[in-house]
C-alpha positions as CSV (number, residue, x, y, z in Angstrom):
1,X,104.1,-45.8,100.2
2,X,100.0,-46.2,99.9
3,X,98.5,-43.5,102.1
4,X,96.4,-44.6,105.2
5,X,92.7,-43.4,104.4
6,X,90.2,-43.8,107.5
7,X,86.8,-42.4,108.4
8,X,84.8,-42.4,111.8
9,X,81.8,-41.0,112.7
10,X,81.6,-40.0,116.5
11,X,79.5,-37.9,119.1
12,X,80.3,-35.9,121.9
13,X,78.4,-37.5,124.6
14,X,79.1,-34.1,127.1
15,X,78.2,-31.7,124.7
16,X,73.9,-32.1,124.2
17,X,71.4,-29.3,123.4
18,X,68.4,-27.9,125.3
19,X,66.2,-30.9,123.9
20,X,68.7,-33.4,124.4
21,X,70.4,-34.4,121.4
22,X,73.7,-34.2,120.5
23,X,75.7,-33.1,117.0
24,X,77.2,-36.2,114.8
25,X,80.9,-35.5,113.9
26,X,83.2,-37.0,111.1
27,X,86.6,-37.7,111.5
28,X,88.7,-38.4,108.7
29,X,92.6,-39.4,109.6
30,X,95.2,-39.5,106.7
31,X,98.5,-41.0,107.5
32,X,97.8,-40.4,110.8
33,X,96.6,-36.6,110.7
34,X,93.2,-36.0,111.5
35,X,90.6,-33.6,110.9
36,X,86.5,-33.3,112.2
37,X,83.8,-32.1,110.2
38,X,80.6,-31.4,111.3
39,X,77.8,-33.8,109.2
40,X,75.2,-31.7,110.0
41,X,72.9,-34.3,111.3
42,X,72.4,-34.7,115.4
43,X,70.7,-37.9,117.6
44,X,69.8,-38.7,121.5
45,X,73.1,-39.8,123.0
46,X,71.7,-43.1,124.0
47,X,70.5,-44.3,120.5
48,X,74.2,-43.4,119.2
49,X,75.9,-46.9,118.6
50,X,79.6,-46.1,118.9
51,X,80.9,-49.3,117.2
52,X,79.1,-49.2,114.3
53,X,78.6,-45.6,113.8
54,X,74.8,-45.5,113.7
55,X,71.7,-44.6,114.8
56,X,67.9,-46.0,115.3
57,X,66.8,-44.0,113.2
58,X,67.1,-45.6,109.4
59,X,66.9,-41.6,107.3
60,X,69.8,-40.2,110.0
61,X,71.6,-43.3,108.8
62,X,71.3,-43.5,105.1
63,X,72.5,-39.4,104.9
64,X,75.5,-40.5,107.1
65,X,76.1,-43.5,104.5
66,X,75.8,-41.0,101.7
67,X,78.3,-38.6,103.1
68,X,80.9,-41.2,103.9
69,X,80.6,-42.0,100.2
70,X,80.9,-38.3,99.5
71,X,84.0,-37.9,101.7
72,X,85.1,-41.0,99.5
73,X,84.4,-40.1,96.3
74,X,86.5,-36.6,97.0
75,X,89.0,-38.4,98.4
76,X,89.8,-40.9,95.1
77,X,89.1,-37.5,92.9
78,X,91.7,-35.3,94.8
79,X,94.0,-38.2,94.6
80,X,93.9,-39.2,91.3
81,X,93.8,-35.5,90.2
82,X,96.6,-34.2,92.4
83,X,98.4,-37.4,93.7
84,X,98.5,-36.0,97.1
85,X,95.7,-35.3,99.5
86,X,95.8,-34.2,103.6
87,X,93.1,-34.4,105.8
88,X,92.9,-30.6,105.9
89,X,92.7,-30.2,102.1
90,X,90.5,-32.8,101.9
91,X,88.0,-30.8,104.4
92,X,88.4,-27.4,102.9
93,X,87.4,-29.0,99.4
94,X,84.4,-30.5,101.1
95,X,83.6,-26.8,102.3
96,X,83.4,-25.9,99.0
97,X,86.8,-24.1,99.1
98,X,89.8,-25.2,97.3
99,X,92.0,-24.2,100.3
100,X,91.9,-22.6,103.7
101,X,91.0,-18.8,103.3
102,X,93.7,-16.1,104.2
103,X,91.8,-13.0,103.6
104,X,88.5,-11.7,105.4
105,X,85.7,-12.0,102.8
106,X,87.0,-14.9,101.9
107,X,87.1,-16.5,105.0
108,X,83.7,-15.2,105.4
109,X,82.0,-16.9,102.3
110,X,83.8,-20.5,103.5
111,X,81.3,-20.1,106.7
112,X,78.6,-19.0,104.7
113,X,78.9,-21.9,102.0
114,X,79.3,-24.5,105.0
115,X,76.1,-23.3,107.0
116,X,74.6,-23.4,103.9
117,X,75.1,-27.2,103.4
118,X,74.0,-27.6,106.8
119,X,70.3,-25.7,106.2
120,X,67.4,-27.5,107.1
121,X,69.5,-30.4,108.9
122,X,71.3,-28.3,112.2
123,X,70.9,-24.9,110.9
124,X,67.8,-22.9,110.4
125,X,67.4,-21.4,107.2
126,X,66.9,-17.8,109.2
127,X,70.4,-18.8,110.4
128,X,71.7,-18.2,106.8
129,X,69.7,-15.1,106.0
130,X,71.1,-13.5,109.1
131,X,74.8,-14.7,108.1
132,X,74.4,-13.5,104.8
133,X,72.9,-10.1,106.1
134,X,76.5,-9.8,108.3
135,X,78.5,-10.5,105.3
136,X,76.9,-8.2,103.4
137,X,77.5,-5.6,105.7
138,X,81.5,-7.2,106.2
139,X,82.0,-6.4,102.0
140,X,80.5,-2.9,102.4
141,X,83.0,-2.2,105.4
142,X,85.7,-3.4,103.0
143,X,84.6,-1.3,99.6
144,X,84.2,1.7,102.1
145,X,87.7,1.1,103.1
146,X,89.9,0.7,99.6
147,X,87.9,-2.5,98.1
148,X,90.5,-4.5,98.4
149,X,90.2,-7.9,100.6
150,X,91.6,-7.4,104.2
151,X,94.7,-10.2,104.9
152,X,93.9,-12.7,107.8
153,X,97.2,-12.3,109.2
154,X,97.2,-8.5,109.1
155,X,94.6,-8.2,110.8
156,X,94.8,-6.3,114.4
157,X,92.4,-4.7,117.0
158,X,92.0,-1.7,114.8
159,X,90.1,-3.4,112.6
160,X,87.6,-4.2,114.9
161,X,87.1,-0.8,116.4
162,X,87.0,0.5,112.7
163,X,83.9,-2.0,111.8
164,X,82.2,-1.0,115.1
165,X,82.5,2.8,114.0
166,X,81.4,1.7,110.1
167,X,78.1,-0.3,111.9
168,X,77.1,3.0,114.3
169,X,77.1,5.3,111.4
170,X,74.5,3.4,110.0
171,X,72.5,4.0,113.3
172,X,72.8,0.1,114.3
173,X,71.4,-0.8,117.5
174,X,73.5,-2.3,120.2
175,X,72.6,-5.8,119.8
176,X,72.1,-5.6,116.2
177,X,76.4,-4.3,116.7
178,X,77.0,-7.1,118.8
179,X,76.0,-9.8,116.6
180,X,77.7,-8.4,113.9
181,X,80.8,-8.0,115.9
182,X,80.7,-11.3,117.3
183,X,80.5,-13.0,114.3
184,X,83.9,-10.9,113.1
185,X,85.0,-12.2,116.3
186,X,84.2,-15.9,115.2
187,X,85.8,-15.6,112.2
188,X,88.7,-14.8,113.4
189,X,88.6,-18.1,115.6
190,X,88.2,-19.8,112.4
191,X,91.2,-18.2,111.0
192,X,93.2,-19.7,114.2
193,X,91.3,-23.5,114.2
194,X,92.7,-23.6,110.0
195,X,95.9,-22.6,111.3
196,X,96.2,-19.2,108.8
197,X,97.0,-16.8,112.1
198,X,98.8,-17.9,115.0
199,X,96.5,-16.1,117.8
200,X,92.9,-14.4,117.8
201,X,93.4,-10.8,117.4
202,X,90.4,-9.6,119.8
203,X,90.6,-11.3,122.5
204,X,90.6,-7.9,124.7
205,X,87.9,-6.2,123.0
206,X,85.0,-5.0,124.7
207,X,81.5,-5.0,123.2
208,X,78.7,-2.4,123.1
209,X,76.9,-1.9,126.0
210,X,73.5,-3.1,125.8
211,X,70.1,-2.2,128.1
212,X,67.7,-4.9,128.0
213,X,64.5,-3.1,127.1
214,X,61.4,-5.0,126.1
215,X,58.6,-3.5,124.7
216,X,55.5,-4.9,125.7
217,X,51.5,-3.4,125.7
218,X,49.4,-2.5,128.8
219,X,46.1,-4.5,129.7
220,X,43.7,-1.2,128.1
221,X,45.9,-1.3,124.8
222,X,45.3,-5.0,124.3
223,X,41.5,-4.3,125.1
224,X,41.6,-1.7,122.7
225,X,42.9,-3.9,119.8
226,X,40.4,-6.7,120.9
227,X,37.5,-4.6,120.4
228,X,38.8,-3.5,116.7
229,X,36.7,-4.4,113.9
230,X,38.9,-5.4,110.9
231,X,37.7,-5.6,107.3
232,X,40.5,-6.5,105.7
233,X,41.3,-10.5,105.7
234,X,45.5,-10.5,106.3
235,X,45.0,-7.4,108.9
236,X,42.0,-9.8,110.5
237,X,44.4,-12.9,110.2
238,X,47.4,-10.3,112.2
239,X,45.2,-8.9,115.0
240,X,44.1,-12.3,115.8
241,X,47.5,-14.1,115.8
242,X,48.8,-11.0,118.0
243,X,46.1,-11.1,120.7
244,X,46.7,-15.4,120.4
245,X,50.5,-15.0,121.2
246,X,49.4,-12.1,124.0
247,X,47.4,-14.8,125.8
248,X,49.6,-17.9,125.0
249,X,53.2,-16.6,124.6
250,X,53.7,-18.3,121.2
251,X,56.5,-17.1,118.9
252,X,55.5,-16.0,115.5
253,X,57.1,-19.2,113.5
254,X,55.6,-21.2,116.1
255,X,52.2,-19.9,116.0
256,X,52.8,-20.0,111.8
257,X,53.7,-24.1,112.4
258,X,50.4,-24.8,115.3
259,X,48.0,-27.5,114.4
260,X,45.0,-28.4,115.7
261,X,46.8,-31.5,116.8
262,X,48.8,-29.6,119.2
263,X,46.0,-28.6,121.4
264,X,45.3,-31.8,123.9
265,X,42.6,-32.2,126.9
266,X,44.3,-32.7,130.6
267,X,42.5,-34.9,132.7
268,X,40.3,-32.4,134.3
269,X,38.9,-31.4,131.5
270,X,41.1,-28.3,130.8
271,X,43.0,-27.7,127.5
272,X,46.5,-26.9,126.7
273,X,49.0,-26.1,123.8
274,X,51.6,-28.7,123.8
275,X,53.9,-27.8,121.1
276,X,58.2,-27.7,121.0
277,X,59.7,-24.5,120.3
278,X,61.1,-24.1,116.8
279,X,63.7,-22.0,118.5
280,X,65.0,-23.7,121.2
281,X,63.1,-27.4,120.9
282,X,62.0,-26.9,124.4
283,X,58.3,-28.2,124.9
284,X,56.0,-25.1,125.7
285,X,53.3,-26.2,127.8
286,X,50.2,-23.2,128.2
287,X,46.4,-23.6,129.2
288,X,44.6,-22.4,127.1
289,X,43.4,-18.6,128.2
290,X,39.2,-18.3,127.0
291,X,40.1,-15.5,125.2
292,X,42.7,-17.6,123.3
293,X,40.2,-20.7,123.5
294,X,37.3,-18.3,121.3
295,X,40.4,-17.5,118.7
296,X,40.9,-21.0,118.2
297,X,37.2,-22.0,117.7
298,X,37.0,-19.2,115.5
299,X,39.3,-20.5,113.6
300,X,38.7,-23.7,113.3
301,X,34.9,-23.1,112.3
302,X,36.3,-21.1,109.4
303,X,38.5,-24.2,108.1
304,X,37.3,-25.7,105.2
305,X,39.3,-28.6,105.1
306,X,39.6,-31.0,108.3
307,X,42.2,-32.8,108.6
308,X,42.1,-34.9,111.9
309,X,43.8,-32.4,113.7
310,X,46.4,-32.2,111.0
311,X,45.5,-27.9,110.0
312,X,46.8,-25.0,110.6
313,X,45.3,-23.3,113.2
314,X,46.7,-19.9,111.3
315,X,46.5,-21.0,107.7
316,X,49.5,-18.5,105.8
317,X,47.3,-15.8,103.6
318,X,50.5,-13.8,103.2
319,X,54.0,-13.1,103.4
320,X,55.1,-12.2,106.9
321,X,55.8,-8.6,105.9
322,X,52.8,-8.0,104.6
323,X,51.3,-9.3,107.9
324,X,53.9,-7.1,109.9
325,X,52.1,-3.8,108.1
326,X,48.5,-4.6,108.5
327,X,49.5,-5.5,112.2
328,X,51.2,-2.0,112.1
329,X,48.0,-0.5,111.0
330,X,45.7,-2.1,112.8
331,X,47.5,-0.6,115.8
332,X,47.4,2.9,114.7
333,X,43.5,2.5,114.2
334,X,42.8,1.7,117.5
335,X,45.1,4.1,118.8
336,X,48.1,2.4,120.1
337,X,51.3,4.6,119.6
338,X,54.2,2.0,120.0
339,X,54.6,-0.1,116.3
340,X,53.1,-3.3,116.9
341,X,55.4,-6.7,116.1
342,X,54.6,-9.7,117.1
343,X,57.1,-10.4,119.5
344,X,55.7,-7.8,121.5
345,X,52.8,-9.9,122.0
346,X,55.2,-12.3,123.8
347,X,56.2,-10.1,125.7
348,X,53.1,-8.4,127.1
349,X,52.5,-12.7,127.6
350,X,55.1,-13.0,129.9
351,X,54.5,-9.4,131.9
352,X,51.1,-9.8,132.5
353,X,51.7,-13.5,134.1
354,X,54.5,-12.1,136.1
355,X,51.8,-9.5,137.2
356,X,49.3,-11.6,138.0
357,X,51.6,-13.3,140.2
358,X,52.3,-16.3,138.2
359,X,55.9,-17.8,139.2
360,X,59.4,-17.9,137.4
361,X,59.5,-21.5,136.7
362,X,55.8,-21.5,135.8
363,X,56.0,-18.6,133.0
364,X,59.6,-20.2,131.6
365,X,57.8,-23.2,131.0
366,X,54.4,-22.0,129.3
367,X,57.2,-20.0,127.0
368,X,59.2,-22.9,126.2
369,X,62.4,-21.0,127.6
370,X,65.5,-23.6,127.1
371,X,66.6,-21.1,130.7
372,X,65.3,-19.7,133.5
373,X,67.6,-16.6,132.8
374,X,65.6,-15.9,129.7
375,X,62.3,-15.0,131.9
376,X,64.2,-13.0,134.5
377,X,64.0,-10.0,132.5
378,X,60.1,-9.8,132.9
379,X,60.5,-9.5,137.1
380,X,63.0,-6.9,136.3
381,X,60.1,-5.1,133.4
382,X,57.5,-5.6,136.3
383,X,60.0,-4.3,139.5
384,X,60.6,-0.8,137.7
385,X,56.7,-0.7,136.7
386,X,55.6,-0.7,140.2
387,X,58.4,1.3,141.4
388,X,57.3,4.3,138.3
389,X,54.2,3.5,139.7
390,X,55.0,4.4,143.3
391,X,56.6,7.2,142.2
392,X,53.3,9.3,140.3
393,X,51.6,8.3,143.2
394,X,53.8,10.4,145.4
395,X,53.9,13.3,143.1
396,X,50.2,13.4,143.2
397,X,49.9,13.2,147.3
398,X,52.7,16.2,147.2
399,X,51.1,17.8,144.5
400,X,47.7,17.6,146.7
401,X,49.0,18.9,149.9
402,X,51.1,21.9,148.1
């Protein structure tokens, strides 16, 4: 009996992300079994053409094209080479593993390998670097504990509590432990969607307890570090980037990725930042502050190449450590005890609007948040500030009339 080979590329039309596209699956059925695989590629819902299994847009196309001929290709391989071949085999060898993982670290690599594939299409290559940071820590947890690889269907709650206690005596914080623990968690769901255990074994676990605190600097500290005179070119290139993002909000990578292009004139003659977030491919949309306006025209009167719009506004002069230290530094020289990072100047973005009296809605959208939950935090920063506030100012009228 010839066995039934099919292939059929779909999307889930309920399913779409904060900028409105949705991910492109593969479906490949063998004598009537199925089994999805994600093709790492992703398109607006209403550009999707169902019957043909296409896009508008010609590149998104010709990679689907070449990974139907891949799924082909490993198809007539697998069954010339082993004379049988099931749906599921067939997507664990296009993983990159010869069969569905029953132990822990090897269960592990199969996700790394597969968001590997998917780097620079739907994953971010920070994605992987975080992933492979997790499993690093996942093999140390295992050498720590005999060396030998943990198996899937052994596994119990234990397990969990004894990686949460391996992760706190290295001095983790709590979200650091709660990404690591979630992704154990995921894993584990993995295990179940292959079929390897029956049931996930932490469904009743509870995670750390985290307090939200952001760290952000007052209006005198950012003064301070405005009127710092810096020598050195990378610590020039930080302090400048910092007080940008302090008075436009921008992420690091985004700030990394502005171009001159990116800056458009409104109507009434005022200028803005219209750029997508790298993180979230929400639009951010921020006048421009004068003090951010005078960064820019620094800038671009120190570009020696012009472009049309097409330069950075922030041309790289180093790695993004090395701009992390001279940030650090130029901190400490003007006196600022918290360590300076740069996403501290997003922060002390968002508080100082909030302060100033800026609305919700208003700040979520000049910070290109994908929700309006992610902006609460700053009322809640700004709430116990006046409260703390209140409360010196009591102290001093007691301390007065004593």
């Amino acid at each position: 009996m010839r066995s039934t080979f099919k292939i059929l590329f779909y999307i889930n039309r309920q399913k779409t992300k904060a900028d409105g596209k949705t991910a492109i699956f593969c479906r490949v059925t063998i004598d009537g079994r199925s089994t999805v695989m994600a093709t790492g590629e992703e398109c607006l819902p209403n550009e999707w053409n169902s019957r043909q299994g296409t896009t508008g847009e010609k590149k998104i196309n010709q990679r689907l094209a070449a990974f139907r001929e891949l799924v082909e290709k490993t198809y007539a391989e697998m069954l010339t080479k082993d004379g049988v071949v099931s749906a599921e085999l067939l997507k664990n060898r296009m993983q990159g593993v010869a069969a569905a993982p029953t132990t822990l670290l090897a269960m592990s690599e199969a996700e790394l390998l597969s968001v590997k594939a998917c780097v620079g299409k739907s994953k971010a290559e920070s994605t992987y670097q975080n992933l492979t940071y997790s499993d690093k820590l996942l093999r140390a947890f295992v050498n720590e504990n005999g060396g030998r690889d943990i198996p899937l269907a052994g596994i119990t709650e234990d397990l969990f509590e004894d990686f949460r206690f391996f992760l706190k005596k290295r001095g983790l914080a709590a979200s650091t432990m709660n990404q690591l623990l979630c992704r154990l968690s995921r894993l584990m769901y993995r295990a179940v969607d292959l079929k390897v255990i029956r049931c996930h074994p932490f469904e009743d676990v509870t995670y750390e307890r985290e307090e939200r605190k952001i760290r952000f600097l007052q209006k005198s500290d950012v003064a301070k570090l405005m009127a710092l005179k810096v020598n050195d070119k990378a610590a020039e290139q930080a302090r400048r980037m910092f007080l940008f993002s302090c008075f436009t909000g921008l992420a690091i990578v985004d700030m990394e990725r502005l171009k001159f292009s990116h800056i458009q004139t409104a109507a009434d003659g005022r200028r803005y930042i219209r750029k997508e977030r790298q993180k979230t491919k929400v639009e951010s949309v921020v006048p421009l502050h004068p003090i951010a306006e005078a960064i820019l025209n620094k800038s671009q009167e120190e570009q020696t190449v012009k472009e049309e719009g097409e330069a950075l506004v922030f041309p790289r002069s180093c790695s993004r450590s090395v701009m992390n230290n001279r940030l650090s530094t130029a901190g400490w020289a003007c006196g600022i005890r918290q360590r300076l990072s740069f996403h501290m100047a997003r922060h002390t973005f968002g508080t100082l609007l909030l302060s100033a009296g800026i609305s919700i809605e208003s700040i979520a959208k000049m910070m290109g948040h994908a929700s309006i939950s992610s902006t609460q935090i700053y009322a809640q920063v700004t709430d116990k500030k006046i409260s703390e506030d209140m409360d010196k100012l009591i102290r001093k009228q007691q301390a007065a009339s004593e």
